[in-house]
C-alpha positions as CSV (number, residue, x, y, z in Angstrom):
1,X,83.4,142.7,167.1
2,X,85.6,142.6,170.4
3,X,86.5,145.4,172.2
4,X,89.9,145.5,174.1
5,X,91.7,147.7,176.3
6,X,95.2,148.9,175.6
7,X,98.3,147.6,177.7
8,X,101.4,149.0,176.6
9,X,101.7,151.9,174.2
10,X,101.0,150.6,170.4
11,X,102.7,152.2,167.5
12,X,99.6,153.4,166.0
13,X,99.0,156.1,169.1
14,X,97.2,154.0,171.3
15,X,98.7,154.7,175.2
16,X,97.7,152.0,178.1
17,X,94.3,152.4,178.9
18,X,92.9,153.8,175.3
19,X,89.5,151.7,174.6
20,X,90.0,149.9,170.6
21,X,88.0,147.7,168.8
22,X,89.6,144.9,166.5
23,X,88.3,146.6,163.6
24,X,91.0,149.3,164.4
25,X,93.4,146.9,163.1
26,X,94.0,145.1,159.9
27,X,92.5,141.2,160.1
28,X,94.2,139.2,162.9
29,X,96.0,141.6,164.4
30,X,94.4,142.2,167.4
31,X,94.1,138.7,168.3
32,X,97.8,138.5,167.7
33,X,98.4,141.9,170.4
34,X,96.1,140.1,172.5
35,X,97.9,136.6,172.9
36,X,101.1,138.9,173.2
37,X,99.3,140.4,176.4
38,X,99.7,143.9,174.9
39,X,95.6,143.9,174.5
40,X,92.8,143.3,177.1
41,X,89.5,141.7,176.2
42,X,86.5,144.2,178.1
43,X,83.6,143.1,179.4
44,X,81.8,146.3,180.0
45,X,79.6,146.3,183.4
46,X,75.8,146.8,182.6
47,X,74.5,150.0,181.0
48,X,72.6,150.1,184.0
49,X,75.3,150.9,186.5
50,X,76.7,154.1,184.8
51,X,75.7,157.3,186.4
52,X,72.8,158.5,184.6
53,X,71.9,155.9,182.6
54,X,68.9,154.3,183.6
55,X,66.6,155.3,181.3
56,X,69.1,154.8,178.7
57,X,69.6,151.2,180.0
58,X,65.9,150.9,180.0
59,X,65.3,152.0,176.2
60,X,68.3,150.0,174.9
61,X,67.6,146.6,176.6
62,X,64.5,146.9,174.5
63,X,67.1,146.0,171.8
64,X,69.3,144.0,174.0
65,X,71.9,146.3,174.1
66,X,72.5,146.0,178.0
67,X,76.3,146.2,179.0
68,X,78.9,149.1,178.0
69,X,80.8,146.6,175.7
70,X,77.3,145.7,173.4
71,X,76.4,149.2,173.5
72,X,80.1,150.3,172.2
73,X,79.8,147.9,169.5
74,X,76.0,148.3,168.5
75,X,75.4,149.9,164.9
76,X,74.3,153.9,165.6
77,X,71.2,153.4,163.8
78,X,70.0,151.1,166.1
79,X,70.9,153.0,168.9
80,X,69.1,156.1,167.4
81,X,65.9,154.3,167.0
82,X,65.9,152.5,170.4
83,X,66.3,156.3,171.8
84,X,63.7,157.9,169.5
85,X,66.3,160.2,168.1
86,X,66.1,162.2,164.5
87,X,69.9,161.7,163.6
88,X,72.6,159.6,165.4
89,X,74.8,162.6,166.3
90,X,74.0,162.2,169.7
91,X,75.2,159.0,169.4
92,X,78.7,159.6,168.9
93,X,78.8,161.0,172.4
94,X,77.2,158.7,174.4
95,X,80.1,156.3,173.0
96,X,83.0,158.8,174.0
97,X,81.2,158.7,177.4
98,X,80.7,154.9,177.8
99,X,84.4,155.1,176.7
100,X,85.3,157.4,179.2
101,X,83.5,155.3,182.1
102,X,86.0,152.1,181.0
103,X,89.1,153.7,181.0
104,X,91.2,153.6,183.9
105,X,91.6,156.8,186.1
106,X,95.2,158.3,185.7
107,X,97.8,157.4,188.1
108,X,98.4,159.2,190.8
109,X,101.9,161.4,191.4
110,X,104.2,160.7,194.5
């Protein structure tokens, strides 16, 4: 599964800089927004660098799940076992926050 970044506004609600995956779309489509330049393939930094992830990064290497764009794309279960959790609630949030770390900061006012 790729994961892309958001260049112009799409119909479906996505605004530039929104975080997608290419199962978001029907079969072929994000290829097709991607050639068109209206789509950015990511290739997320490692785990590793986020502010307090380290012993995040440490437990999902053990999986090798080591950058944000593997970890965004890994199946929750295996996440939830690689962290020793019960249920993969948690994990929901720990995407929103990897997702949150890729997005561009707003732009500024004049």
């Amino acid at each position: 599964m790729a994961i892309y970044r958001v260049l112009k506004r799409l119909s479906t609600g996505q605004q530039p800089g929104d975080i997608v995956h290419d199962t978001d779309f029907r079969d072929g489509v994000a290829l097709i927004l991607y050639e068109r330049k209206i789509l950015s393939l990511i290739s997320g930094p490692p785990l590793t660098e986020l502010p307090g992830w380290t012993r995040r990064a440490e437990l999902l290497a053990e999986v090798d799940v080591v950058t944000a764009d593997q970890f965004l794309d890994a199946d929750d279960e295996l996440i939830r076992q690689a962290m020793g959790y019960r249920s993969t609630r948690a994990v929901a949030g720990w995407k929103e926050e990897v997702r949150h770390w890729l997005m561009p900061a707003p732009a500024r006012r004049r």
